[in-house]
VEXDREN-2710 file (C-alpha; in Angstrom, 1 decimal):
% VEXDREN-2710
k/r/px/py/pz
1/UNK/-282.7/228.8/-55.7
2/UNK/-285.6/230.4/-53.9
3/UNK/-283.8/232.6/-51.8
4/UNK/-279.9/234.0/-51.4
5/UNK/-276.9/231.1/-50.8
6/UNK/-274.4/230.8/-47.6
7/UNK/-271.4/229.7/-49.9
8/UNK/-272.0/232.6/-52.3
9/UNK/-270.1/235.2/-51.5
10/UNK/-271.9/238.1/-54.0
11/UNK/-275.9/237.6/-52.7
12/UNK/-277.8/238.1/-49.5
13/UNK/-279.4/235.2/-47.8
14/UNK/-282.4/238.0/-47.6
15/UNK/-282.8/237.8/-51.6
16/UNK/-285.2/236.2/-53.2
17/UNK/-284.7/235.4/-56.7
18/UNK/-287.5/234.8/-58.6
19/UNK/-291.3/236.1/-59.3
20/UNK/-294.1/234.5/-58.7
21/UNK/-294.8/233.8/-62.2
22/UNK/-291.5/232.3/-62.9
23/UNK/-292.0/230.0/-60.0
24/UNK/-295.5/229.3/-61.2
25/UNK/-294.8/228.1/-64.5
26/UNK/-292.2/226.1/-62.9
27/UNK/-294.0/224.4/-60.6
28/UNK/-296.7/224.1/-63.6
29/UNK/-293.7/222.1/-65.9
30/UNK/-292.8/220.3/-62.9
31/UNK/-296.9/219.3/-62.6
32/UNK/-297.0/218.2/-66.5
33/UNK/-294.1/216.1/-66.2
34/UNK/-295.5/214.2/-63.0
35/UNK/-293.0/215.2/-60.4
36/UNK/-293.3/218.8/-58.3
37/UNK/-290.4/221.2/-57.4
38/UNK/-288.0/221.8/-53.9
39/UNK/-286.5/224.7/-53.3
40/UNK/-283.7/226.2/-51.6
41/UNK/-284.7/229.0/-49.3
42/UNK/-283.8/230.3/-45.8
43/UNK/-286.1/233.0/-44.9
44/UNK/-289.9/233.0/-44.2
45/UNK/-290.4/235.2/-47.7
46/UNK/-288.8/233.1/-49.3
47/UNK/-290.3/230.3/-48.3
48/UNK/-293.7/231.4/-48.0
49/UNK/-293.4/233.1/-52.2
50/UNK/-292.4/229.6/-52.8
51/UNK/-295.4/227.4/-50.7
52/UNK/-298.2/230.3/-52.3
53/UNK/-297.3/229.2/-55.6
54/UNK/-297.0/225.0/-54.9
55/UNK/-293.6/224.5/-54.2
56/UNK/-293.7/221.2/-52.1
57/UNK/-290.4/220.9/-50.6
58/UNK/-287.8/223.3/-48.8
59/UNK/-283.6/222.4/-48.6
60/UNK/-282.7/224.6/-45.7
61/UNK/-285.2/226.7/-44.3
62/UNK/-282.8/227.6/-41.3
63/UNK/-284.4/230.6/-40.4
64/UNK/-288.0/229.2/-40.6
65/UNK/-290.5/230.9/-38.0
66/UNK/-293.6/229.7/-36.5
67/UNK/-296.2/231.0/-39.4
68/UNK/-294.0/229.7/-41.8
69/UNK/-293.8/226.6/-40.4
70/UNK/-297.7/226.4/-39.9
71/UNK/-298.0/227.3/-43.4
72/UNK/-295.5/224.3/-44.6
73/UNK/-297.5/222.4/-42.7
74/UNK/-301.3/222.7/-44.1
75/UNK/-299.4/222.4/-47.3
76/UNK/-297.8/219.1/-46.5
77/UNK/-294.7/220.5/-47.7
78/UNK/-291.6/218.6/-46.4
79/UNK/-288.4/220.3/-45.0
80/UNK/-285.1/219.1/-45.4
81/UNK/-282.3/220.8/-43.2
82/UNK/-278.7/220.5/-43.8
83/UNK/-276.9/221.5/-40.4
84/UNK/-273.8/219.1/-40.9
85/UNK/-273.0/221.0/-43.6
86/UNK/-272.5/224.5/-42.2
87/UNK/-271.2/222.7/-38.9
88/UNK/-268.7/221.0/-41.0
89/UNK/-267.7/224.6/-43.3
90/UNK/-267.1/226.1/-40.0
91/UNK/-264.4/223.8/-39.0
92/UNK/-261.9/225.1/-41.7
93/UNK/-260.5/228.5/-41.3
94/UNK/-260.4/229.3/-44.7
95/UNK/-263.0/227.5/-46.6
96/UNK/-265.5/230.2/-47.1
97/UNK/-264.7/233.8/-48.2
98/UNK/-265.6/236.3/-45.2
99/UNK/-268.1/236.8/-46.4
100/UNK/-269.8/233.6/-46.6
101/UNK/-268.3/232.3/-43.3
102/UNK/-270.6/235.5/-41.7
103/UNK/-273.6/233.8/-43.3
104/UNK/-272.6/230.2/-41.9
105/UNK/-272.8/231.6/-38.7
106/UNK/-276.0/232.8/-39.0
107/UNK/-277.8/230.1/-40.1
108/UNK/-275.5/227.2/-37.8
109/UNK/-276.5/229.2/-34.8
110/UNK/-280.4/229.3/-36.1
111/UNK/-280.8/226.0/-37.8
112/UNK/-281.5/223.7/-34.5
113/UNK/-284.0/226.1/-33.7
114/UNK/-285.8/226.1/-36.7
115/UNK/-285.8/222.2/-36.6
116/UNK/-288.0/222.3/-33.3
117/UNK/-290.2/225.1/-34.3
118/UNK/-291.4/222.7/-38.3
119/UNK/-291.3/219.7/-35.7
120/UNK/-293.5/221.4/-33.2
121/UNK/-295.7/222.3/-36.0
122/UNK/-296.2/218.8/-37.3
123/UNK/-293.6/219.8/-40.9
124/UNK/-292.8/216.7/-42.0
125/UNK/-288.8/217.1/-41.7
126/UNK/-286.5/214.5/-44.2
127/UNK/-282.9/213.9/-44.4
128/UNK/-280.5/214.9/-46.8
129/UNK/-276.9/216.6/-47.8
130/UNK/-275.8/219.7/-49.4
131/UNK/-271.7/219.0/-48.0
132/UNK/-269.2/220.6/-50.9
133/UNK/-266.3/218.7/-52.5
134/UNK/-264.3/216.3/-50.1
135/UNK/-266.6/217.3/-46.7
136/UNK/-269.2/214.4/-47.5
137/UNK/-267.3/212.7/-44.5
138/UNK/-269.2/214.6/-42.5
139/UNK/-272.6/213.8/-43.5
140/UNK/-273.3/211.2/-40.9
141/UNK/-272.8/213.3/-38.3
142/UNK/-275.9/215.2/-38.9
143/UNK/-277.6/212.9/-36.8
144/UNK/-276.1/213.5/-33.9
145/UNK/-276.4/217.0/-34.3
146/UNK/-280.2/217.1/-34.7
147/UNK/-280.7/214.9/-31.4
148/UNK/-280.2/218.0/-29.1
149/UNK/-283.8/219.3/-30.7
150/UNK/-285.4/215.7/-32.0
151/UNK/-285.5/212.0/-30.7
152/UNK/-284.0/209.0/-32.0
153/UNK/-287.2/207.8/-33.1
154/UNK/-287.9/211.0/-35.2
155/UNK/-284.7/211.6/-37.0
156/UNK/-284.1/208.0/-38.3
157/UNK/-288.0/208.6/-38.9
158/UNK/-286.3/211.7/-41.1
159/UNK/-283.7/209.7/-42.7
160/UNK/-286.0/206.5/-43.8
161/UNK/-290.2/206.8/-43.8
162/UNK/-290.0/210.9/-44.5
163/UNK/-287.5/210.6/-47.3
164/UNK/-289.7/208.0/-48.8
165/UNK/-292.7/210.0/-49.0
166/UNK/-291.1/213.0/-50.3
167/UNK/-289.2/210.4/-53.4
168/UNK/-292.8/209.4/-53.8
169/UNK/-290.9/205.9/-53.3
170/UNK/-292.8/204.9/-49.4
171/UNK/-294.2/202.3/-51.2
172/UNK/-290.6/200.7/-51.4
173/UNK/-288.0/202.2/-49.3
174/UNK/-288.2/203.4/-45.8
175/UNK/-289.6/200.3/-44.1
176/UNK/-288.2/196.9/-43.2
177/UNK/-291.2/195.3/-45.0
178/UNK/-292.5/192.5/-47.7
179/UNK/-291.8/193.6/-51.2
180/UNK/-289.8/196.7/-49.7
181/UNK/-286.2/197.4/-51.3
182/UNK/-283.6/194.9/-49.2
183/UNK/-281.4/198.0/-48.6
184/UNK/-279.9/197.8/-44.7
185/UNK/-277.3/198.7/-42.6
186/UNK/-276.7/196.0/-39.9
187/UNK/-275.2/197.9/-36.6
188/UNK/-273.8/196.7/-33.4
189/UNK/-276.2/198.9/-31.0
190/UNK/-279.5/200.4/-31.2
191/UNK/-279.8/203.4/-32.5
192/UNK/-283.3/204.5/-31.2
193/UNK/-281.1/204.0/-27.9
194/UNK/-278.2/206.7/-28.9
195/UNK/-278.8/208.1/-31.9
196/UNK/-275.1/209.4/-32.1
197/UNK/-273.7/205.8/-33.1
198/UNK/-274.6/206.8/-36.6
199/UNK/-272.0/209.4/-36.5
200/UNK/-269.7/206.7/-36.5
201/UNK/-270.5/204.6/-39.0
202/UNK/-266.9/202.8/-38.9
203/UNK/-267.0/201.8/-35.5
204/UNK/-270.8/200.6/-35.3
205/UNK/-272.0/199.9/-39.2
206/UNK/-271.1/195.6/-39.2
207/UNK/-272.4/195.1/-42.6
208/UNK/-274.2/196.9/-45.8
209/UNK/-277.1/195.4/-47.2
210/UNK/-278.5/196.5/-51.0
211/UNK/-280.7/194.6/-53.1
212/UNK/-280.6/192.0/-50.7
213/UNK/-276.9/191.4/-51.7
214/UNK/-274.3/191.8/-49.3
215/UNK/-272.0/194.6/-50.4
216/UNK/-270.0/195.8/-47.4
217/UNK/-269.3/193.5/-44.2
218/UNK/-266.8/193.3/-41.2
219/UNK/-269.3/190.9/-39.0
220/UNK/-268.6/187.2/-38.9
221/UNK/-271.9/186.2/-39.0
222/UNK/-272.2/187.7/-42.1
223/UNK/-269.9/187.3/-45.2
224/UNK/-269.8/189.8/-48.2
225/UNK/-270.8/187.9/-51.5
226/UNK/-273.2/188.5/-54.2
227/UNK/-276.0/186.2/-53.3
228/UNK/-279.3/187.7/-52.3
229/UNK/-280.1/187.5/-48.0
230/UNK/-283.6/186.1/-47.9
231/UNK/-283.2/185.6/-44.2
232/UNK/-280.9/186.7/-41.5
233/UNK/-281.2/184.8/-38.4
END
């Protein structure tokens, strides 16, 4: 937690909560143990305090600017944004205290924004989910929402090749490649076409592919069953 929380109703999304020491010495443990650290962080200082002392990833960042963004950049720090999820919190009257529902609407009505201004910058921006309790429905739907600032072709980009590099895993996920993880979703249209058929995973997903084992499958062509798909003609 580099920086206040939207669904906490008792701190400021202004506040940052730690020194630069203590981040220090946790990016230094983080360093030891071969990994690095992400933060959560919405504001410039708190991202910034957090990029000066090698932070490497941001969840958020909805209220990035253009220096920050530069700065994330030269770094090669990677940016995840979460807009379903405040999108989603907003639908239910009720869901948030007042004064958390104040800070949703700050940061929904920012967040597209700040996704073009890291893009613009060359940020490398990744996919991911901060959705509370029984809103994970909504989490597809993300993808629809970041096509009125990105392309098709840069937000499966987000969701596949960028997520890879920031697991440290691109040399095994993100790619439809020899010796890559068999994980696929077989679809009925093309999503570099319409990006939006992803927020309908129930109407255009045909078939769920893992390990190269069929787990999930409503297309003829393609029964569910535990053997492993070498090839799919």
């Amino acid at each position: 937690m580099g920086g206040g929380g939207v669904a906490s109703p008792t701190d400021r999304i202004e506040n940052i909560q730690f020194s630069d020491e203590e981040i220090r010495a946790i990016v230094t443990v983080a360093t030891n143990a071969g990994t690095y650290v992400t933060t959560h962080a919405y504001t410039p200082q708190a991202i910034q305090q957090a990029l000066k002392q090698g932070v490497m990833g941001v969840e958020h960042g909805n209220l990035i600017d253009e220096k920050t963004a530069k700065l994330m950049a030269e770094k090669g720090a990677f940016l995840t944004p979460t807009l379903i999820t405040y999108a989603t919190m907003a639908k239910f009257e009720g869901f948030l205290p007042p004064a958390s529902a104040k800070k949703n609407k700050e940061v929904l009505e920012k967040g597209l924004h700040a996704i073009k201004i890291a893009a613009d910058a060359g940020v490398t921006i990744c996919f991911g989910t901060d959705l509370l309790g029984k809103l994970h429905f909504a989490q597809s739907r993300e993808f629809g929402l970041r096509s009125q600032v990105q392309s098709s072709l840069e937000i499966l980009r987000s969701a596949t090749i960028n997520a890879a590099r920031m697991l440290r895993q691109d040399k095994f996920l993100g790619q439809v490649s020899p010796d890559f993880a068999a994980d696929l979703l077989i679809l009925n249209e093309n999503p570099l076409e319409d990006i939006k058929i992803l927020d309908e995973p129930e109407k255009h997903v045909l078939a769920t592919i893992k390990a190269g084992r069929v787990h999930a499958s409503r297309w003829s062509k393609m029964a569910t069953d535990l053997h492993r798909v070498d090839n799919i003609a």
